[in-house]
N, C-alpha and C positions, 0 to 999 in steps of 0.2 A: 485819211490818206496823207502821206508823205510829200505826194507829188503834185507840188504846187505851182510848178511853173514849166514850161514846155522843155525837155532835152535838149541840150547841143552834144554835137560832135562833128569833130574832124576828123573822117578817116584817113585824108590821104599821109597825115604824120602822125596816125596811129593813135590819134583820142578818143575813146568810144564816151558813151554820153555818164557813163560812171567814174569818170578818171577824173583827178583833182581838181585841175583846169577847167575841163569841159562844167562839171558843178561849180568853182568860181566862178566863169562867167556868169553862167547861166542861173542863177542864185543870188550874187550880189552885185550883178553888174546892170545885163539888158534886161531878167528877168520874165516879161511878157511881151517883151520888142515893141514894147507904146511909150511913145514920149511923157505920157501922164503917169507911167507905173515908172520909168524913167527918174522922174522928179521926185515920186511918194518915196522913191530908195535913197536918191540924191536928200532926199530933207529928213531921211530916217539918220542918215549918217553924220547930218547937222548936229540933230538934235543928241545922239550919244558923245560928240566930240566935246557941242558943250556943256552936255552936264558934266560928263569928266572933267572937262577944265572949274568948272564949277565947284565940283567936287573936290578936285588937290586942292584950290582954291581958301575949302572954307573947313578941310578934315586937317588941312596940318597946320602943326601947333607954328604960333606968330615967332615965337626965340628962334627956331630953328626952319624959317622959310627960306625957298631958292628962288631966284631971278625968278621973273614975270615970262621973259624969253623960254626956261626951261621948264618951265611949269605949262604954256602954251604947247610947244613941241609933245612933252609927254601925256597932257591932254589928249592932242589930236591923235599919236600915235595907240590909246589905250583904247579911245572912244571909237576909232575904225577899225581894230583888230575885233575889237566886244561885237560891232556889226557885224563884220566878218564872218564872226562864230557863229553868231544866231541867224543869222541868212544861209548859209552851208550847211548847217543844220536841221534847217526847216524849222526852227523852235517858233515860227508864224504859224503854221500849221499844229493845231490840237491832234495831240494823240491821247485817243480816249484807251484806258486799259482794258484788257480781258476781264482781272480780277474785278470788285468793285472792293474797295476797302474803306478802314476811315479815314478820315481828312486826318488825324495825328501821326496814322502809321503811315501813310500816304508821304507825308513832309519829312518825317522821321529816313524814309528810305532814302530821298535826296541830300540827305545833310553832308554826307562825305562826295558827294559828286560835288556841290557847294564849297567846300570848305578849300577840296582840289585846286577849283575852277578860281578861287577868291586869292588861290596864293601864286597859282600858274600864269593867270594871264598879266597880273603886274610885272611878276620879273620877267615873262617874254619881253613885251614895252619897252622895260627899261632901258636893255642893250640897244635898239635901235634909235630911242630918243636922246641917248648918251653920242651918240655917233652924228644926230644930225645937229644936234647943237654943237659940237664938238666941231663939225663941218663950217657952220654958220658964224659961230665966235669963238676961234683958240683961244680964248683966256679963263678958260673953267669957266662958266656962269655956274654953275651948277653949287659953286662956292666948299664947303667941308664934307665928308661922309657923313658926318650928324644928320645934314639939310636933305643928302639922298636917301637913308634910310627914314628920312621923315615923311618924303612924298612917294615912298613905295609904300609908305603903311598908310599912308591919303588912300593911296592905289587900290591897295588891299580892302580897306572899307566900304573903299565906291565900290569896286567891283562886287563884294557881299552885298550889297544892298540891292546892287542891279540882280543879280541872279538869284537871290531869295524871294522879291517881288513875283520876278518870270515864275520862277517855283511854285507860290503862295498862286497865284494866277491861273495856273495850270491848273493845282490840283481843284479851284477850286469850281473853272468853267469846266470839266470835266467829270464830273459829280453826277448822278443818275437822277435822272428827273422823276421824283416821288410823289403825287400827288393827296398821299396819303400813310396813314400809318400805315402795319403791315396787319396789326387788327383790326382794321377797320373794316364792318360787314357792306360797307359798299364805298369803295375806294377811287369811284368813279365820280360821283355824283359831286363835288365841288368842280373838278373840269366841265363837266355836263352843264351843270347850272351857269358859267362861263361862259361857255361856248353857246347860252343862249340867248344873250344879250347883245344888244343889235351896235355895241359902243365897242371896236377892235380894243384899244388903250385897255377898256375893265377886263375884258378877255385874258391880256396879256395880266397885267396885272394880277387879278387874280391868281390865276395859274403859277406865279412866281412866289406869291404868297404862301399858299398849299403847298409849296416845294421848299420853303425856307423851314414854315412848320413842322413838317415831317423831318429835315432831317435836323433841325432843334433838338 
């Protein structure tokens, strides 16, 4: 299921629980209306701000670096847009497929949603983090258009690596749980043998073993 966290709407100006807004809230902001799920989104938002900044940080080249100031700003604004995404999205939530396929055509199918995503969400970023630095110090930090096409191609990387992992992730907790080959005359009996051992951990264990095997 999709639905991961409780609906909002406001009827009286006309927000039903499917309209932009009422899913912002309700998705990247109160989410389960607990102060503890509160924080786990507040600290998910951290942690994409600074790998981003991490990331312009250490993907573009030292000739051609911008201020500390403009590289922060566009950090922040790349790393809470990229939350944004993936919170409104539900990409938290596993969608397991109808089909089952292989994990190559699987990854293969995503590559243009990928490639989209790696070049869309940096120049969204850009315009707004040109605008608040712009706001913060009139004097260009941002320095030559060499230094800006050098931290939208930072942009571009980080953002590929973030959404290829999600991807790689996906396809791979989503995968059908095999116990066994498909010739095997009893396909049961490693879970069975499992499942009778009085130690939960060998239970688990095993059973992930038999699942890595088969689809080896």
């Amino acid at each position: 299921t999709t639905v991961d966290v409780p609906p909002v709407f406001i009827p009286k100006i006309g927000w039903s629980a499917k309209s932009w807004p009422c899913l912002l809230i309700a998705r990247c902001i109160i989410r389960t209306r607990k102060l503890f799920d509160l924080l786990h989104t507040a600290a998910f938002y951290v942690s994409c701000v600074a790998s981003s900044c991490l990331g312009l940080y250490v993907l573009q080249p030292a000739n051609m670096s911008i201020g500390l100031q403009p590289l922060m700003v566009y950090g922040s604004v790349l790393g809470v847009m990229y939350g944004m995404g993936y919170l409104i999205r539900a990409k938290n939530v596993l969608s397991f497929p109808v089909i089952q396929r292989h994990r190559y055509f699987r990854i293969k199918q995503r590559m243009r949603a990928l490639v989209k995503s790696s070049l869309l969400l940096p120049s969204t970023a850009l315009l707004p983090a040109l605008l608040i630095t712009t706001l913060l110090t009139p004097t260009h930090p941002w320095g030559s258009i060499k230094a800006v096409l050098a931290a939208w191609r930072a942009a571009v990387l980080c953002v590929y690596c973030w959404s290829a992992g999600a991807h790689v992730l996906e396809v791979v907790f989503t995968e059908r749980v095999a116990m066994a080959n498909d010739d095997d005359p009893q396909p049961t009996a490693t879970l069975i043998s499992a499942m009778k051992h009085t130690d939960p951990i060998v239970q688990v264990c095993v059973g992930v073993q038999s699942n890595q095997q088969s689809i080896v």
